[in-house]
C-alpha positions in Angstrom: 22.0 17.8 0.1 20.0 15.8 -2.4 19.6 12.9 -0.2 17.8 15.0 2.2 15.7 16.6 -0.4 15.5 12.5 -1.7 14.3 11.6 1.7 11.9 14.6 2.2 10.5 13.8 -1.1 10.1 10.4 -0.3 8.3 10.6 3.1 5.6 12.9 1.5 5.0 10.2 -0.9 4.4 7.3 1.4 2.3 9.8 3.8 0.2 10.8 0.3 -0.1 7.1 -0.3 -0.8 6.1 2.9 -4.3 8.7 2.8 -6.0 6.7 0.2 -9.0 5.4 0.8 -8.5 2.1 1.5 -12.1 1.1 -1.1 -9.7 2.8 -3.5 -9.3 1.0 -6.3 -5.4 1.9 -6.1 -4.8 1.4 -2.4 -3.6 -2.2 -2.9 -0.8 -0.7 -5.2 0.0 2.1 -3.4 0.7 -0.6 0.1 3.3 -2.5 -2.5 4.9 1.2 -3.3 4.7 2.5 0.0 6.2 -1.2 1.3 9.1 -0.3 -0.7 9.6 3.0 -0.2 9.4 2.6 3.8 12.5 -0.2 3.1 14.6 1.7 1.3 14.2 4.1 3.7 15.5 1.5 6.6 18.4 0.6 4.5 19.1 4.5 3.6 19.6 4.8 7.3 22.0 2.0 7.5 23.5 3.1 4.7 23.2 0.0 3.3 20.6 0.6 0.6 19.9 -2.7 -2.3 18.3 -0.3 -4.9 19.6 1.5 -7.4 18.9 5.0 -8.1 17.3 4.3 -11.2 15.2 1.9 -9.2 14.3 4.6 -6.6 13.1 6.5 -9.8 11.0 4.2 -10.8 9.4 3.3 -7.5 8.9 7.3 -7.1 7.2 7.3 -10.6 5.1 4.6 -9.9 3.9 6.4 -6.3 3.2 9.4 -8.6 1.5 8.3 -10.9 -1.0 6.2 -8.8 -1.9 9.2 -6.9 -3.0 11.2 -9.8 -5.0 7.7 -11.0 -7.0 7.8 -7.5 -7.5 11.3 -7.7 -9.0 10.8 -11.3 -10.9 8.1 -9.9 -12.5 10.0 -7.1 -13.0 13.2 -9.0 -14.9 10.9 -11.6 -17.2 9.2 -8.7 -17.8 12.3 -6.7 -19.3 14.0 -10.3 -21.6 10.6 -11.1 -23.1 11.0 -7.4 
C-alpha cells in the first residue's frame, strides 16, 4: 500500500518538475531531482532499489521545495511586469 501511494506521489513530482519553465531559474535543479527520481523509479521496478528511504526523503524534499522556490520566483516576476 504505501509503495503505491510512494510511487503515485513520486510521479506527480517529476511531472510537476518536469513543467518548469525551462528559463526558470530552478529548472537546472529540478532535471538533477527529476534524474533521480525517474532512477529510483527503474530500480523500484526491479526491485532492486540503491537508495535508502531516508534518501528517497530527501530527494522528495528537495523536489518540494524547489517547486515552491519557482513559484515564488514567478509570482515575484509576473507582479514587477
Amino acid at each position: 500500500m504505501w509503495r503505491d501511494y510512494e510511487t503515485k506521489q513520486i510521479n506527480l513530482l517529476i511531472d510537476r518538475l518536469e513543467r518548469l519553465s525551462a528559463d526558470s531559474i530552478w529548472s537546472h535543479w529540478a532535471s538533477g531531482i527529476r534524474g533521480s527520481l525517474f532512477g529510483y523509479l527503474e530500480d523500484y521496478e526491479g526491485r532492486d532499489s540503491k537508495l535508502t528511504l531516508k534518501e528517497l526523503e530527501s530527494l522528495l524534499e528537495r523536489g518540494n521545495y524547489i517547486l515552491e522556490q519557482a513559484i515564488k520566483h514567478s509570482l515575484i516576476k509576473q507582479r514587477t511586469k
